[in-house]
C-alpha positions in Angstrom: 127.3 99.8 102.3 125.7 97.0 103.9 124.7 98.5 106.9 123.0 100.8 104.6 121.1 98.2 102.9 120.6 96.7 106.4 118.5 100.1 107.5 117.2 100.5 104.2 115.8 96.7 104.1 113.3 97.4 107.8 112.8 100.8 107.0 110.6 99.7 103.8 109.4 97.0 105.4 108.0 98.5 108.5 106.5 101.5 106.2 104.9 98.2 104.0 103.1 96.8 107.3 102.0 100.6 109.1 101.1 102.7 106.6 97.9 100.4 105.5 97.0 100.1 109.1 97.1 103.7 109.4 95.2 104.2 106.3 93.0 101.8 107.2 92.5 103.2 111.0 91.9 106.8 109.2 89.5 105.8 107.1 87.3 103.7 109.6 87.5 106.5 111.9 86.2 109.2 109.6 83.1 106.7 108.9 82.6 106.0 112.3 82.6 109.7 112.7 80.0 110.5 109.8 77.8 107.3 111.4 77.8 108.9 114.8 76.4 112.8 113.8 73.5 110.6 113.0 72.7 111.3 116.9 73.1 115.1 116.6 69.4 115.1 114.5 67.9 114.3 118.3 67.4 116.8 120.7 70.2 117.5 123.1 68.3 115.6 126.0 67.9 112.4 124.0 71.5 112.1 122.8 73.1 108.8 124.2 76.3 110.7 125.4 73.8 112.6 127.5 71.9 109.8 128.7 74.6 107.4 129.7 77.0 110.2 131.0 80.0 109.2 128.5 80.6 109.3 124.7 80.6 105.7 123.1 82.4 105.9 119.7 80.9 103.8 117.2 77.3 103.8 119.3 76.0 105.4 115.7 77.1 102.3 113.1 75.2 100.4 115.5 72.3 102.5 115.8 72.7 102.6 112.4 72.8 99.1 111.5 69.4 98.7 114.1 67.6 101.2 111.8 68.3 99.7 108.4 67.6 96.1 109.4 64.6 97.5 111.0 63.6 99.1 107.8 64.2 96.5 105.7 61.7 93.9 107.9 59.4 96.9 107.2 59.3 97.5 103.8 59.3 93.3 103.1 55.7 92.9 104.3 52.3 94.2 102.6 51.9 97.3 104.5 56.0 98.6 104.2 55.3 97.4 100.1 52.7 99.9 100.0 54.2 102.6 102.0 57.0 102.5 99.4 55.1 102.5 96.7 53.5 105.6 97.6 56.1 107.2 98.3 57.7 106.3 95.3 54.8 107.3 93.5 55.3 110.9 95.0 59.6 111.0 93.8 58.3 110.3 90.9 56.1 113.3 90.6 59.4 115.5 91.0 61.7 116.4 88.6 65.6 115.5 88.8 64.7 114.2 92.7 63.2 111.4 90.3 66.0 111.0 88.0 68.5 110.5 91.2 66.6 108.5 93.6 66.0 106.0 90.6 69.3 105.8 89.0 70.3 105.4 92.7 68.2 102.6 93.3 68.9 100.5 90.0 72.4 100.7 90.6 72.2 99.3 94.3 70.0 96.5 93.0 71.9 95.6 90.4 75.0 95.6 92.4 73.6 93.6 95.5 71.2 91.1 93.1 72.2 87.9 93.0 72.3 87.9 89.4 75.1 86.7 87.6 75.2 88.4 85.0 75.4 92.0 87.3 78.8 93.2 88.0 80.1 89.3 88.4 82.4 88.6 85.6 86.1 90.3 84.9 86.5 90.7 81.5 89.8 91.6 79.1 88.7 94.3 76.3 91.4 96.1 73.6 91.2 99.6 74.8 92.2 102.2 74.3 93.4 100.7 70.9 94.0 97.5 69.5 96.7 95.9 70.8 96.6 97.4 74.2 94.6 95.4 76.7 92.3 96.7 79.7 90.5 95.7 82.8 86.9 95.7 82.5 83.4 94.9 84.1 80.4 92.8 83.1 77.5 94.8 84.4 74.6 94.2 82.0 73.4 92.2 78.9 70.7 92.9 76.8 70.5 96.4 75.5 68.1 95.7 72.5 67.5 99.0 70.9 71.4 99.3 70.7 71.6 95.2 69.2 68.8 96.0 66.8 70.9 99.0 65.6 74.0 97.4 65.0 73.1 93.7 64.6 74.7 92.5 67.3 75.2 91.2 70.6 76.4 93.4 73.1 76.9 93.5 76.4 77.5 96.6 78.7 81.0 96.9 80.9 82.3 99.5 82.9 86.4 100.0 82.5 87.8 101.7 85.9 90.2 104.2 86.3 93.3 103.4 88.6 93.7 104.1 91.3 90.0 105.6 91.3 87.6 102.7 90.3 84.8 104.5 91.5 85.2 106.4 88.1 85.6 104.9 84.4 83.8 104.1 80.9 81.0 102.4 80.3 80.9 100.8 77.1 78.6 98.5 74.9 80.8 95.5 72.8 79.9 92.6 71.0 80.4 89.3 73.1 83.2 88.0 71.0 85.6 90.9 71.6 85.9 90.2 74.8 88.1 87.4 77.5 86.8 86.0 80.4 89.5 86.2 83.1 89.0 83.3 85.8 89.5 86.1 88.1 86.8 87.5 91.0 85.5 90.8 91.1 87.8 91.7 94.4 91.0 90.2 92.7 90.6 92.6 90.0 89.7 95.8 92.3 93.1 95.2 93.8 95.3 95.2 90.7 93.4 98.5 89.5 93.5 99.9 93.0 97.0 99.2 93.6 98.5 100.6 89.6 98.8 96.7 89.3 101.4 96.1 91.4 99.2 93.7 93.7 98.9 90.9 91.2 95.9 88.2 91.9 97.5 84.5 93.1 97.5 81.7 90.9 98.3 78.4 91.5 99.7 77.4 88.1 100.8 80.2 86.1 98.9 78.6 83.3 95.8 79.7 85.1 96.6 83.3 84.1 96.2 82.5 80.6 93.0 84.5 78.8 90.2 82.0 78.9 87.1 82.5 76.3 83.9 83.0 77.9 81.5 79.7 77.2 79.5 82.4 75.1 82.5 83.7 72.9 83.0 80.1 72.2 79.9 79.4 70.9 80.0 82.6 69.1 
């Protein structure tokens, strides 16, 4: 019996440690892999693999990283401003393209702003009934024709799905019905991500307590 516990002991453990680096290898692989048939939109002659007489993989995330930083010092100055605004102008003129590219384009400036109040704060909300507690997202404030309809203060927050956080429910609820956790926004993808069995560190278990938001206690 011990010996069995013995093998059963490494066995887990070296599963634990190589199954995320294989996951992980996987993953960066198939990426690198998408990145790099960026080169098969040139002509055959032009290809880097043909140029340099060997294949180089991850030569596309580079050649792709060259490109967007290039783009972005374009469209920064006057002339890229007004390139993009007439393109835009032109999306806008077509209908769902429109609908897409914009919805697109809020969402990636709302999720890269700076802006505290976008995506920053890990809230606790009751759902799916009272009593029950849930995960959730800060992602916007402000939605007056919804406040002016029901008299109050909302805010908008996105609940993920586990293991999936890429898919949830967004939500409008009054400030006061919802916690604060002093957690960040990576702690809190890793307990969803994981079925909450990776747990965020705390220093003092005391720190885990729900904590108000300043708002909800001026509320």
């Amino acid at each position: 019996m011990p010996h069995k516990h013995f093998f059963r002991r490494y066995l887990l453990a070296g599963i634990v440690f190589w199954v995320p680096v294989l996951v992980t290898l996987a993953v960066l692989r198939f990426l690198v892999g998408i990145v790099d048939n960026i080169f098969n939109l040139l002509p055959a002659n032009y290809q880097p693999s043909e140029i340099l007489g060997i294949h180089i993989p991850g030569l596309g995330i580079v050649f792709a990283l060259v490109i967007i930083f290039a783009t972005g010092m374009l469209v920064t100055n006057i002339i890229g401003n007004r390139l993009v605004a007439v393109g835009e102008s032109v999306v806008s003129r077509i209908p769902l393209v429109r609908t897409i590219y914009h919805a697109v384009k809020q969402v990636l400036s709302t999720l890269l702003s700076s802006q505290e109040d976008s995506f920053r704060n890990v809230l606790l909300v009751e759902y799916p009934r009272k009593g029950m507690w849930s995960i959730a997202f800060q992602t916007s404030v402000g939605f007056q024709m919804a406040e002016q309809m029901t008299n109050k203060s909302l805010i908008t927050i996105f609940i993920p799905t586990t293991p999936n956080p890429t898919s949830g429910f967004l939500m409008l609820v009054p400030k006061e019905d919802t916690i604060k956790l002093d957690l960040s926004v990576d702690q809190a993808l890793k307990m969803v991500i994981s079925l909450g069995v990776v747990l965020p560190d705390v220093i003092d278990p005391k720190d885990a307590v729900l904590k108000p938001t300043e708002e909800n206690k001026n509320a």
